[in-house]
C-alpha positions as CSV (number, residue, x, y, z in Angstrom):
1,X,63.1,136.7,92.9
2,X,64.9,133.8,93.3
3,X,63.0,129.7,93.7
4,X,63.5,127.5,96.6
5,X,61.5,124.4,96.7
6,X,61.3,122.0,100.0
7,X,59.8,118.5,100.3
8,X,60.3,116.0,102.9
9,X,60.2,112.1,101.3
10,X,59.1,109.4,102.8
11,X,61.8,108.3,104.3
12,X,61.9,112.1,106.7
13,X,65.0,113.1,104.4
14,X,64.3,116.4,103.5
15,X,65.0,118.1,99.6
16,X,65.9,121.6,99.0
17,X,67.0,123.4,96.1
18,X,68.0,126.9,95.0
19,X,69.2,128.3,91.4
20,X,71.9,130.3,90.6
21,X,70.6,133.9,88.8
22,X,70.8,137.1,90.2
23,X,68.7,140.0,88.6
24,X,68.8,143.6,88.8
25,X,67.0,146.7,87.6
26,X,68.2,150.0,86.0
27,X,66.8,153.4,86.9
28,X,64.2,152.8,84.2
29,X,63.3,149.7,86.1
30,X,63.6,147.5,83.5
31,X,64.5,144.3,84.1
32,X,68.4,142.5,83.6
33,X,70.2,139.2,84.1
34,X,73.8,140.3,86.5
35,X,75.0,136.5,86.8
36,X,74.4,133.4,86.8
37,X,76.7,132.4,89.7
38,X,74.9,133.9,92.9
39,X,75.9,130.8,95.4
40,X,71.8,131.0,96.7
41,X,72.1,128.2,98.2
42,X,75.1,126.6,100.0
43,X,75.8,124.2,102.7
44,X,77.2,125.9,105.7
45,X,78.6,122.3,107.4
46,X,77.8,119.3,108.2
47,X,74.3,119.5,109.0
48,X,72.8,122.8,107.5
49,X,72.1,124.2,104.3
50,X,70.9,127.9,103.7
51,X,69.1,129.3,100.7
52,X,68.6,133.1,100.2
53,X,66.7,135.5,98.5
54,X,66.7,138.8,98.1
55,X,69.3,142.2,98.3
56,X,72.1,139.7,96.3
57,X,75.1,141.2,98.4
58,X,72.9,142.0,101.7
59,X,72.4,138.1,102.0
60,X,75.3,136.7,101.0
61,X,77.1,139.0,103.1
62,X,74.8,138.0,106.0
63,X,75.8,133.8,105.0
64,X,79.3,134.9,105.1
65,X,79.1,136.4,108.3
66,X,77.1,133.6,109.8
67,X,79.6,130.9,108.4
68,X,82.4,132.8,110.6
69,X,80.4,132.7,113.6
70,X,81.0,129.9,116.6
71,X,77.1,130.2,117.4
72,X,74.7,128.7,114.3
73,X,71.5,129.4,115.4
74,X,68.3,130.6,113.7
75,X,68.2,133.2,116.5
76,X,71.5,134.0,115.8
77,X,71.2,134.3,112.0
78,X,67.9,136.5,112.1
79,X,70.6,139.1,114.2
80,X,73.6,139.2,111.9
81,X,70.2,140.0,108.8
82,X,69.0,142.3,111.1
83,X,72.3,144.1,111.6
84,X,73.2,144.0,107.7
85,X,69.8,145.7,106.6
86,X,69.9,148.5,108.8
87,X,73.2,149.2,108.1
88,X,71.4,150.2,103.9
89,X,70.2,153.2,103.7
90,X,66.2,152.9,104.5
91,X,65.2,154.4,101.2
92,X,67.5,151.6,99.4
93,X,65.6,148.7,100.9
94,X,62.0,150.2,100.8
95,X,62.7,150.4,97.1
96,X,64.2,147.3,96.7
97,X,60.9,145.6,99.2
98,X,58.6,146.6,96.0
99,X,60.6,144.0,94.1
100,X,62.0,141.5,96.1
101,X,61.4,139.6,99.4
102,X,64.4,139.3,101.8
103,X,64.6,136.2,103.1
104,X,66.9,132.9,104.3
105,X,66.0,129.5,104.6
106,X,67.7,127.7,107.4
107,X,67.9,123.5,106.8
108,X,69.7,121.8,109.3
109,X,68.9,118.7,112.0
110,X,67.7,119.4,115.8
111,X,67.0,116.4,117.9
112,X,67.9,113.6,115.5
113,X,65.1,115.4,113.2
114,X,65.1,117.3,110.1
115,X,63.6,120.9,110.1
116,X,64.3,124.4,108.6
117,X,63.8,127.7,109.4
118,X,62.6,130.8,107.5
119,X,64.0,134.0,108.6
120,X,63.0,137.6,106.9
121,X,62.3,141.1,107.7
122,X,58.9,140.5,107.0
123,X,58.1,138.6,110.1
124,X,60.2,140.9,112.4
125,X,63.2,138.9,112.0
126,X,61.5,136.1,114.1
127,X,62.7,132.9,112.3
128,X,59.7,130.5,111.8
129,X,60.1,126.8,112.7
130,X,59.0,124.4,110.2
131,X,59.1,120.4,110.1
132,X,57.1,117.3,107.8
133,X,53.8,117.9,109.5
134,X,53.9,121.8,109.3
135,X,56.0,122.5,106.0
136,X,56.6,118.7,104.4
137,X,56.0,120.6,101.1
138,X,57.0,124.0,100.3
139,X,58.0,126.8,97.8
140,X,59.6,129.4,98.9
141,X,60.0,132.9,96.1
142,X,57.0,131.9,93.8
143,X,55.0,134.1,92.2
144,X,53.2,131.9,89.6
145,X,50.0,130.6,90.6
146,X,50.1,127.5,88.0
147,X,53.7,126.7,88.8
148,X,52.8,126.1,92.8
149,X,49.6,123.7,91.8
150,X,51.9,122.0,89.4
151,X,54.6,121.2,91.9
152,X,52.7,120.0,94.8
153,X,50.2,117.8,92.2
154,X,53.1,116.3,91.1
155,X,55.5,116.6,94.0
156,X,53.0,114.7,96.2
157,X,53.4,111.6,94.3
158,X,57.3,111.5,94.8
159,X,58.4,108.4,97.5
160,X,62.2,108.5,96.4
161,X,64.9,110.9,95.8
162,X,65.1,110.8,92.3
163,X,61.4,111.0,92.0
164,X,61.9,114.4,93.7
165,X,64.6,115.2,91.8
166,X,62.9,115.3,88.6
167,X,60.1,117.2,89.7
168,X,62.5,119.7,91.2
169,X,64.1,120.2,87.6
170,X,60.7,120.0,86.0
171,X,59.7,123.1,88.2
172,X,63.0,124.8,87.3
173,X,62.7,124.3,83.6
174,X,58.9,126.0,84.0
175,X,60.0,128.5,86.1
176,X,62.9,129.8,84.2
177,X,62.9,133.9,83.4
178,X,64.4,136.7,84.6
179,X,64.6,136.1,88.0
180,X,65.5,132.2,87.8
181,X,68.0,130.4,85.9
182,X,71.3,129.0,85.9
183,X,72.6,126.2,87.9
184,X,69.6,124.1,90.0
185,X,71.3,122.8,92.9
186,X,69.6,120.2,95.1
187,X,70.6,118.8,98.8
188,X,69.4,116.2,100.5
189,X,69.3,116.2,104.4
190,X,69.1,112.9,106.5
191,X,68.4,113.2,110.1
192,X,72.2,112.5,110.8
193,X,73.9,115.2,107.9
194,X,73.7,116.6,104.4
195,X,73.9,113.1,101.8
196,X,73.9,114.1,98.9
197,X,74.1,117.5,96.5
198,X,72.9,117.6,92.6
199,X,73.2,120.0,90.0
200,X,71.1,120.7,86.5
201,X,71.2,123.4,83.9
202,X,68.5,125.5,83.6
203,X,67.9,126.0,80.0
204,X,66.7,129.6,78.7
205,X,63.0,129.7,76.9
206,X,64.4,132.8,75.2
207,X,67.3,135.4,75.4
208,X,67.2,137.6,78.3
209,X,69.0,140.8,78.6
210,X,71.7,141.2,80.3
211,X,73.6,143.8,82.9
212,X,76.2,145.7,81.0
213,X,80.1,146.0,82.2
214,X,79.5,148.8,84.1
215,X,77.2,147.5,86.6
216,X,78.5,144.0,87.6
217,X,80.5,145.3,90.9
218,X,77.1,144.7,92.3
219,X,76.8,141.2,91.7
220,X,79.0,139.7,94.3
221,X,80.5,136.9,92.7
222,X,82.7,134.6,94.7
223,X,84.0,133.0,91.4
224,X,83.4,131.6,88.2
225,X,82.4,128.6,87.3
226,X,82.2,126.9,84.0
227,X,79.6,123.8,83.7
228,X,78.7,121.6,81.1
229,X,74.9,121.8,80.3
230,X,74.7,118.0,79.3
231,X,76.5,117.0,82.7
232,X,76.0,119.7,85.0
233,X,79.6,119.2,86.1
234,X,81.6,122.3,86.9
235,X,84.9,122.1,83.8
236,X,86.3,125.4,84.8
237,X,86.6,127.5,87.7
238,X,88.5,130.4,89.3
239,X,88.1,131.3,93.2
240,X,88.5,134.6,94.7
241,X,91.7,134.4,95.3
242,X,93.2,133.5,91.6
243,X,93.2,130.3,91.9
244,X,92.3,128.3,88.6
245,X,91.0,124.7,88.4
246,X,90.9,122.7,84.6
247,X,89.2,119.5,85.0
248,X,88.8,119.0,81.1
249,X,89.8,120.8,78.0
250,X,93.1,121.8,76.4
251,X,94.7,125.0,76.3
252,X,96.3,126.4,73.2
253,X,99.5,127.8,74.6
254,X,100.2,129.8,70.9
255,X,97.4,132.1,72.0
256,X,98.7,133.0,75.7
257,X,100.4,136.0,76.4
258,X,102.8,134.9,79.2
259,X,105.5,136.6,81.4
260,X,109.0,135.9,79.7
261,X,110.1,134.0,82.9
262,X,107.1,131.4,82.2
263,X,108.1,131.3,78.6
264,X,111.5,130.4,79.5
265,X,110.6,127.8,82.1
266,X,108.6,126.5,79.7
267,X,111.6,126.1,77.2
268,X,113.9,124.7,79.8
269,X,111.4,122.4,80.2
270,X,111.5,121.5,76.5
271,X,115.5,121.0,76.7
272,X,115.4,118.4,80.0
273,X,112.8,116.2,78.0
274,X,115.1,116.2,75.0
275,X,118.4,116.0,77.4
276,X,119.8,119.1,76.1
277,X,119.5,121.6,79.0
278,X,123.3,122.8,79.1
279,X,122.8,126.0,80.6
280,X,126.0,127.9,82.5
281,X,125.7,127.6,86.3
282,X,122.9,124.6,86.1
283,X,123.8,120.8,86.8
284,X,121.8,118.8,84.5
285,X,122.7,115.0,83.7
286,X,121.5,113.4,80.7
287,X,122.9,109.7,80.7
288,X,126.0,110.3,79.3
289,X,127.2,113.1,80.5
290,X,127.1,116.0,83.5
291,X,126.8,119.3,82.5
292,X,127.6,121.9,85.6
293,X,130.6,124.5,85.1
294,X,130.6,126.0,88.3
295,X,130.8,123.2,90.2
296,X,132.5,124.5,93.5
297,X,133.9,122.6,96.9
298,X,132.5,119.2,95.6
299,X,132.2,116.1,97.7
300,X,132.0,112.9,96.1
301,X,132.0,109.6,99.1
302,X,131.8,106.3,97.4
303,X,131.9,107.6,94.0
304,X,133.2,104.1,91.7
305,X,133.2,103.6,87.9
306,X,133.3,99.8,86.8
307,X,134.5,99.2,82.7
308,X,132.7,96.6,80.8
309,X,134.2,93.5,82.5
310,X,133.9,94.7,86.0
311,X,137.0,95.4,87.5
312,X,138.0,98.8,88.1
313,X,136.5,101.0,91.1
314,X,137.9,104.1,92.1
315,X,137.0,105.4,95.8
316,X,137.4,108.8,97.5
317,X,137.7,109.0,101.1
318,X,135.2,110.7,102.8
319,X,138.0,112.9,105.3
320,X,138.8,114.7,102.3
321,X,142.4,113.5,103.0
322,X,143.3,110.9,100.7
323,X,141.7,109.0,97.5
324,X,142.2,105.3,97.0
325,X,142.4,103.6,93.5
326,X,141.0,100.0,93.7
327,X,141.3,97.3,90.9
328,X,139.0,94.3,92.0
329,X,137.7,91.7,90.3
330,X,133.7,92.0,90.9
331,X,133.2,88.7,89.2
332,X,134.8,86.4,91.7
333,X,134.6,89.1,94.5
334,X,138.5,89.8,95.5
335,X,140.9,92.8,95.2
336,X,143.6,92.9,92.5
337,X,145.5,95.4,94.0
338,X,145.4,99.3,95.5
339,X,147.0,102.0,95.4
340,X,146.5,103.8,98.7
341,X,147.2,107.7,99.1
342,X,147.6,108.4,102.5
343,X,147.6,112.0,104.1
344,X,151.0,111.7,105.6
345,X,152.4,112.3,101.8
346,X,152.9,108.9,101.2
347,X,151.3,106.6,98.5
348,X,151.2,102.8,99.5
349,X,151.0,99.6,96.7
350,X,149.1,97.1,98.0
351,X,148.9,93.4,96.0
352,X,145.2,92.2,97.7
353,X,145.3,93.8,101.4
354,X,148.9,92.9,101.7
355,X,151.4,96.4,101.7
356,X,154.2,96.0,99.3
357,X,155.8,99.0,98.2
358,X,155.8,102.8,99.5
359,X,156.6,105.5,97.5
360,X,157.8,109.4,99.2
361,X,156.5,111.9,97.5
362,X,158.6,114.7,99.7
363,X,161.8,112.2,98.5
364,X,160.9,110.7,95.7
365,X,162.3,107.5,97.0
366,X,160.3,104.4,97.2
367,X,161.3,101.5,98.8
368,X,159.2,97.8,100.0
369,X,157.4,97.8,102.8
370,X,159.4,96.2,106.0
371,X,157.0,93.4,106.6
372,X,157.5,92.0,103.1
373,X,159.7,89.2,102.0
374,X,160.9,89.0,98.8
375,X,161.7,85.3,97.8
376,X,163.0,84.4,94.3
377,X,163.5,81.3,92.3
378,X,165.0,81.0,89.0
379,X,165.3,77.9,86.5
């Protein structure tokens, strides 16, 4: 039996809660702990939160269904319930009646109000309309006389949110056994959307027994998650589909068996931090040099080294026709001279931008360029 408690503050924000343990019973009917990780109670969007109780896969199945649905009516949700528990076999869910109570509790906002909805097979699948003036304090999966007088004594006092907070884990704390335990989670409901969401550990009175291996397939777990008691804050989790999230803690990699790929990423890894990654058919640059021996059809456009004082560029054509060698003085911002390869086989000496001397390299003759005059003087 799982514990859902309502109250509606002052304010007309409305408070409800759910834990986390799911129970079961072997053919002896003795009692057992599955999980601790039911999702009871979940927000569906914006504006709606359900809690169930009950068949553990029957109604999370039916919230699944319902969440997939364009239409997210009471109405509508009382149907897809419907539909899931005739398709058990009868004799399943009159034996699991004499234990547990199927039933949802459907928070959301109608009319700029906040109201919720209880819908079971109990009442005919006919969902029950509650608001402040016909449910403004509720609890929903009791069974302990003392524990209801106890929470609306002390619930009735509560004018904030934190007041109702700490009566909510108060209750949880008292109510812990069997068929409660785990993680207390708590929304809060304005008459515009869901505001807030709050988590506590519920600490064990004593050690429970717990399901066996063998029988878990019947828990229905969506995931794991790891929480820290003192913080309620989830540390560790894994999703359905694989997916792992570490939001503190180390992990000692000497103790993980890994595929040999990983282990040499990992190592690869190692070499690029200490700029010794040299490995044949990888490019790797470490600051001084370029490791890559099967570097094929290369382009290089603009490519230049300068030496220690500045001077010397060397530039490759992007045409992939010629290469230029440049000598310029970057201090004072003129050429020297170049040395100009052209793609008609000819390689051209020029003293700033003016031509001097061309060189054949079909001939091998060279000779000075026709627009230059040659003018000596001699002492």
């Amino acid at each position: 039996m799982s514990l859902c408690l309502i109250k509606y503050l002052d304010n007309g924000n409305l408070m409800i809660s759910g834990d986390s343990r799911a129970c079961t019973y072997d053919e002896n009917g003795v009692e057992y702990i599955s999980n601790d990780t039911t999702e009871k109670i979940c927000k569906i969007d914006d504006k709606t939160v359900a809690f169930v109780s009950g068949m553990a896969y029957l109604v999370m199945k039916t919230i699944d269904d319902f969440k997939d649905v364009l239409d997210k009516s009471p109405d509508n949700l009382a149907k897809i319930l419907k539909r899931n528990i005739e398709s058990i076999p009868e004799s399943e869910i009159e034996e699991s009646r004499k234990k547990l109570m199927t039933a949802i509790i459907l928070a959301t906002v109608e009319n700029d109000e906040v109201i919720y909805y209880v819908v079971t097979d109990a009442c005919e699948y006919k969902p029950i309309r509650l608001n402040e003036k016909s449910g403004g304090r509720a609890i929903v999966g009791a069974y302990d006389e003392s524990l209801m007088h106890f929470y609306y004594n002390n619930i009735a006092k509560c004018e904030t949110t934190e007041d109702a907070i700490t009566v909510f884990n108060n209750i949880y704390q008292k109510a812990n056994s069997y068929q409660v335990g785990g993680i207390a989670t708590i929304y809060e409901l304005s008459s515009k959307e869901v505001i807030s969401e709050f988590k506590y550990q519920i600490k064990d009175k004593q050690t429970y027994r717990r399901l066996s291996e063998k029988y878990r397939e019947v828990c229905n777990l969506k995931g794991l998650n790891i929480i820290n008691d003192r913080t309620g804050e989830t540390t560790l989790s894994i999703d359905n589909g694989g997916s792992v999230n570490m939001n503190s803690g180390n992990i000692n990699w000497n103790n993980v068996n890994s595929d040999p790929k990983t282990t040499d990423a990992v190592n690869d890894i190692d070499a690029l931090a200490r700029g010794e990654y040299t490995k044949a058919g990888k490019t790797f640059i470490n600051g001084n040099y370029i490791y890559s021996p099967n570097i094929q059809a290369g382009k290089f456009y603009g490519a230049e080294y300068l030496d220690s004082d500045g001077i010397a560029k060397l530039t490759l054509s992007a045409d992939n026709h010629y290469s230029d060698l440049l000598y310029r003085n970057i201090r004072d911002n003129y050429d020297l001279f170049k040395i100009r390869d052209g793609a008609d086989g000819t390689i051209t000496l020029l003293l700033g931008d003016v031509p001097v001397l061309r060189a054949n390299l079909v001939t091998g003759k060279a000779y000075i360029d026709d627009g230059v005059e040659v003018t000596a003087k001699f002492k």
